[in-house]
C-alpha positions as a Markdown table, in Angstrom:
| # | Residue | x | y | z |
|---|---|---|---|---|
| 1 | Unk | 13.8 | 1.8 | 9.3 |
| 2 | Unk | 10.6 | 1.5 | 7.2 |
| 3 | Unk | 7.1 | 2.0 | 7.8 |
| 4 | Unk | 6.3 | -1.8 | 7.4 |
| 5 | Unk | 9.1 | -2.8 | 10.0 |
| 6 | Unk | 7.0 | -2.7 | 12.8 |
| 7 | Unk | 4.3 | -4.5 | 11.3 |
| 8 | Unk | 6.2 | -7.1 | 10.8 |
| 9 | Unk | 8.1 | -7.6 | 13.6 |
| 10 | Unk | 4.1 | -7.3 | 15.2 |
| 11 | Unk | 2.8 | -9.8 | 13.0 |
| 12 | Unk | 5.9 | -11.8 | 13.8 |
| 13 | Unk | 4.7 | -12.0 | 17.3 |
| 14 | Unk | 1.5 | -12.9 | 16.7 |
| 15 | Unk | 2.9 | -16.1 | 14.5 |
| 16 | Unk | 4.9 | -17.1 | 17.5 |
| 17 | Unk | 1.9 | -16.6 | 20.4 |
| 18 | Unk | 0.2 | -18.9 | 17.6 |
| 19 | Unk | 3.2 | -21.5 | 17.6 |
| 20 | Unk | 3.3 | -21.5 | 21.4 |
| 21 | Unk | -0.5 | -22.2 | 21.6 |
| 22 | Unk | -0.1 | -25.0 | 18.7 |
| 23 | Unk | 2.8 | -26.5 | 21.2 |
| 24 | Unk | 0.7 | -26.6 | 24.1 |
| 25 | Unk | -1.8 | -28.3 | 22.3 |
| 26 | Unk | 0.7 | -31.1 | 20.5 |
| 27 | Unk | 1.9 | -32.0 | 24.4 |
| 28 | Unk | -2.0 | -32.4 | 25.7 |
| 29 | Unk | -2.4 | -34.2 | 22.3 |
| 30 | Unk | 0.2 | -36.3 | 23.1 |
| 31 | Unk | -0.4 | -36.6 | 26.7 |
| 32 | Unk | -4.4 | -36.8 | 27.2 |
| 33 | Unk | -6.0 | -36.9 | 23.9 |
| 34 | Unk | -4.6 | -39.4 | 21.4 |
| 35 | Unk | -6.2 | -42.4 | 23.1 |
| 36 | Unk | -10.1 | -40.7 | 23.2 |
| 37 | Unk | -12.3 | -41.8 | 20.8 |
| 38 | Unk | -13.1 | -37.9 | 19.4 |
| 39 | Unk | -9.2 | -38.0 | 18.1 |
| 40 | Unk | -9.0 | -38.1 | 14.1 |
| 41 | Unk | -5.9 | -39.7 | 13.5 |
| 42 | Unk | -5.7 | -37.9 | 10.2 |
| 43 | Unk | -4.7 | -34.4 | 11.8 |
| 44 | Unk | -2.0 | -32.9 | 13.1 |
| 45 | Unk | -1.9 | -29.4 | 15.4 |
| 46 | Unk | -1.5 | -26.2 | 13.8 |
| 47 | Unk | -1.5 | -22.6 | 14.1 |
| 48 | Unk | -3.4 | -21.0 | 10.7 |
| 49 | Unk | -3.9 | -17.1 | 10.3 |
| 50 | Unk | -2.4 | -15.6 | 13.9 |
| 51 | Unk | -2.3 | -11.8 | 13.1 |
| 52 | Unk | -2.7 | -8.6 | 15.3 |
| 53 | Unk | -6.7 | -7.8 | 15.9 |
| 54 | Unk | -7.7 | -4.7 | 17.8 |
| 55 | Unk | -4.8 | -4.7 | 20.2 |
| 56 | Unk | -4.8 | -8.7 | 20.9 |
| 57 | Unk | -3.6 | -11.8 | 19.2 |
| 58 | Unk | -6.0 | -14.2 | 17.0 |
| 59 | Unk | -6.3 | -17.2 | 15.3 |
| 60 | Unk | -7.2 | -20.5 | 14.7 |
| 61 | Unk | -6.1 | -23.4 | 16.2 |
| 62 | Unk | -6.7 | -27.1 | 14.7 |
| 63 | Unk | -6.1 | -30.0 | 16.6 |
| 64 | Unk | -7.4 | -33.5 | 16.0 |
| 65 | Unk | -9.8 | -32.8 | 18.3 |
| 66 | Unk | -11.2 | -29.9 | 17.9 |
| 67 | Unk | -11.1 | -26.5 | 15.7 |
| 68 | Unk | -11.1 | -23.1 | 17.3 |
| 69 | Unk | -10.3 | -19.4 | 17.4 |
| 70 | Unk | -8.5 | -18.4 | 19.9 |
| 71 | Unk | -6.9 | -15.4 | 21.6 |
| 72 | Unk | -5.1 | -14.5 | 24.8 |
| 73 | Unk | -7.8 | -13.6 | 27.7 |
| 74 | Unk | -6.5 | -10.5 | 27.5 |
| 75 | Unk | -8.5 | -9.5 | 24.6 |
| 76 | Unk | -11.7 | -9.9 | 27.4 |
| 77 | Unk | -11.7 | -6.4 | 28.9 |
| 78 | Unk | -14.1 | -7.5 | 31.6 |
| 79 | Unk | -12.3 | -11.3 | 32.0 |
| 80 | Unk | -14.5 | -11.7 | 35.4 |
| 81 | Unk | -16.3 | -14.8 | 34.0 |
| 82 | Unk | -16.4 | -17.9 | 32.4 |
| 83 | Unk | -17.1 | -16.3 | 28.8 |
| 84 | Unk | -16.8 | -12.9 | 27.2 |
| 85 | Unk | -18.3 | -11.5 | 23.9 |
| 86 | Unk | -16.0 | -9.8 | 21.9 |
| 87 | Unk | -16.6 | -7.6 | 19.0 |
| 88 | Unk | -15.0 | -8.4 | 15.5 |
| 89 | Unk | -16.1 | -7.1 | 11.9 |
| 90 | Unk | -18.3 | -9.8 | 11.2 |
| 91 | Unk | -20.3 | -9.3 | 14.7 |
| 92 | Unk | -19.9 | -10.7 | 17.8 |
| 93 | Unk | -18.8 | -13.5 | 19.3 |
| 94 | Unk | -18.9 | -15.1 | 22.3 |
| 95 | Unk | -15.8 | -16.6 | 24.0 |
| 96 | Unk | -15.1 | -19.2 | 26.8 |
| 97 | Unk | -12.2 | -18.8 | 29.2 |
| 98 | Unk | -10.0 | -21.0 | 30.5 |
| 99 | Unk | -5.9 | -21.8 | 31.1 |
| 100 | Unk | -3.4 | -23.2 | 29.0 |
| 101 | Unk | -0.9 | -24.2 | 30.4 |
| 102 | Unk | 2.4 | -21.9 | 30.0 |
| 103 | Unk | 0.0 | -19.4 | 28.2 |
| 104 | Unk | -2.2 | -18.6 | 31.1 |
| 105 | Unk | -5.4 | -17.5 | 30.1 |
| 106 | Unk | -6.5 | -17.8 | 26.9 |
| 107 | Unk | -10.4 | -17.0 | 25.1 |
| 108 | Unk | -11.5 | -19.1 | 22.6 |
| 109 | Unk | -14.7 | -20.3 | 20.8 |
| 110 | Unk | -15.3 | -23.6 | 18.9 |
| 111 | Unk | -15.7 | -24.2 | 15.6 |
| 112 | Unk | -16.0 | -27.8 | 15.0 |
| 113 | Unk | -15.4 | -30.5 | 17.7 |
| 114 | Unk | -15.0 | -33.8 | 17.3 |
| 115 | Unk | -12.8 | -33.2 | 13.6 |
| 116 | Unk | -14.5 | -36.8 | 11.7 |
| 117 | Unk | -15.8 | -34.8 | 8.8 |
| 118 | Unk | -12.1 | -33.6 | 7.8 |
| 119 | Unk | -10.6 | -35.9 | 6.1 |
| 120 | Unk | -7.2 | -34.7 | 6.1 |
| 121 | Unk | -5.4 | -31.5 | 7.2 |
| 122 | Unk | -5.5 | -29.6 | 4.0 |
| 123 | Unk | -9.2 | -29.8 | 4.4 |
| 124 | Unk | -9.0 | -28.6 | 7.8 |
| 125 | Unk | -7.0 | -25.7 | 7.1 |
| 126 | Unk | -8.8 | -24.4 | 4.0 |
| 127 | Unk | -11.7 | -24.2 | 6.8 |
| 128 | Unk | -10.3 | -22.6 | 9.3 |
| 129 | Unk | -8.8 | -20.2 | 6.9 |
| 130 | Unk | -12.4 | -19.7 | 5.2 |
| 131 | Unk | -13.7 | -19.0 | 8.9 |
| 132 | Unk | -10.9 | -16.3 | 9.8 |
| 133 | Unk | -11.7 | -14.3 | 6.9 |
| 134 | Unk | -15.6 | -14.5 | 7.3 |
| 135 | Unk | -14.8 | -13.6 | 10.8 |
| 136 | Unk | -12.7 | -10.4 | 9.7 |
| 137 | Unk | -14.9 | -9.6 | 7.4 |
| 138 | Unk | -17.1 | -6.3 | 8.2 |
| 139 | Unk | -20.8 | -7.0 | 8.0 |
| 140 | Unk | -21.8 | -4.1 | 6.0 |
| 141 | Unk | -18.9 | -4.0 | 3.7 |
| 142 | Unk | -19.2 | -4.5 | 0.3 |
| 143 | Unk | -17.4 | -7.7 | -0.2 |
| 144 | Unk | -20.0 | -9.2 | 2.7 |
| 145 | Unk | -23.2 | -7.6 | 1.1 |
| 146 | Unk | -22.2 | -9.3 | -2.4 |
| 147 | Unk | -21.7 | -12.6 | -0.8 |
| 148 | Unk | -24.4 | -12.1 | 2.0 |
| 149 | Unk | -26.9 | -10.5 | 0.2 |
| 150 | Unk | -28.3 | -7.1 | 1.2 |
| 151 | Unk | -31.5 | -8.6 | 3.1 |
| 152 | Unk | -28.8 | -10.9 | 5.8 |
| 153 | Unk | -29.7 | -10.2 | 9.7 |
| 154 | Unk | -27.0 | -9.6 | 11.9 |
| 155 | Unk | -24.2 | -12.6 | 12.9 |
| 156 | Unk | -24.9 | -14.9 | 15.2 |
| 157 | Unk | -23.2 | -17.6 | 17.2 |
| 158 | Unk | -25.3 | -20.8 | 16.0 |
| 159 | Unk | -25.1 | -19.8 | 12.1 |
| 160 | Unk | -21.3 | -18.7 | 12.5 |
| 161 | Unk | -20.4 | -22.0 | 13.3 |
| 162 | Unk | -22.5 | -24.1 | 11.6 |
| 163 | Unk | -21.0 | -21.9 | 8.5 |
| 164 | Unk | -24.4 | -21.2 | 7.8 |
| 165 | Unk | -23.7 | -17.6 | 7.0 |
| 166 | Unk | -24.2 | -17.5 | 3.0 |
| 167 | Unk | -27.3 | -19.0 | 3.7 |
| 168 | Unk | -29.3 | -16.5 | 5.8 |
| 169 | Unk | -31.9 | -14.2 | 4.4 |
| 170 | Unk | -34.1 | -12.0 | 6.4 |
């Protein structure tokens, strides 16, 4: 067996979680959303990015709806409340709990809800793949301080998903 056998198998799981979150979410699509006035007709659901992170699961989930990452409660080491912060590279980040339905708990944070100013989902996806790497992306590396600048102030909620981040200076 080789080193990378593991990871994959790993990252396997992680794809699936994803896949089982993204079929939860068609069914409510199906089921509760498609007639509300905040559905964009021109998505679908998907899973994008659902890797291994610090001993959880996340991701991004895009639904007609809405756009958000997401992660099994789990990752919430005190899970007592309605929403947890948890730390990535970028900073951190403030999480709402709730259930999903076969999944249980789940953590996530919004990105962009209602979806009218995606177009289409190729749109949507090159997003939510532009967020996940900002997300994993370690403030004082030297890929962030290139884009950032060396004069940014820390992450914060508000600017993180208004994809304001380029744009701060202290």
């Amino acid at each position: 067996m080789t080193a990378s056998a593991p990871d994959l198998a790993g990252e396997a799981d992680a794809v699936a979680w994803g896949e089982l979150l993204a079929g939860t979410y068609r069914e409510i699509g199906a089921r509760a959303m498609r007639d509300l006035p905040i559905y964009n007709d021109a998505l679908g659901v998907e899973a994008i990015g659902f890797r291994h992170f610090d001993g959880t699961i996340v991701g991004i989930l895009v639904t007609p709806w809405f756009m958000n990452v997401m992660m099994p409660a789990s990752a919430a080491r005190d899970g007592s409340g309605a929403a947890v912060r948890i730390r990535f590279p970028a900073g951190d980040i403030e999480f709402t709990l709730s259930e999903a339905g076969q999944l249980g708990r789940i953590a996530s944070c919004s990105l962009f809800s209602p979806m009218f100013q995606f177009a289409d989902m190729a749109a949507a996806r090159a997003t939510a793949e532009a967020a996940l790497a900002e997300l994993m992306l370690a403030a004082d590396s030297e890929e962030a301080v290139r884009r950032r600048g060396p004069a940014t102030t820390p992450i914060d909620r508000r600017h993180f998903l208004r994809g304001t981040l380029t744009e701060r200076r202290a």
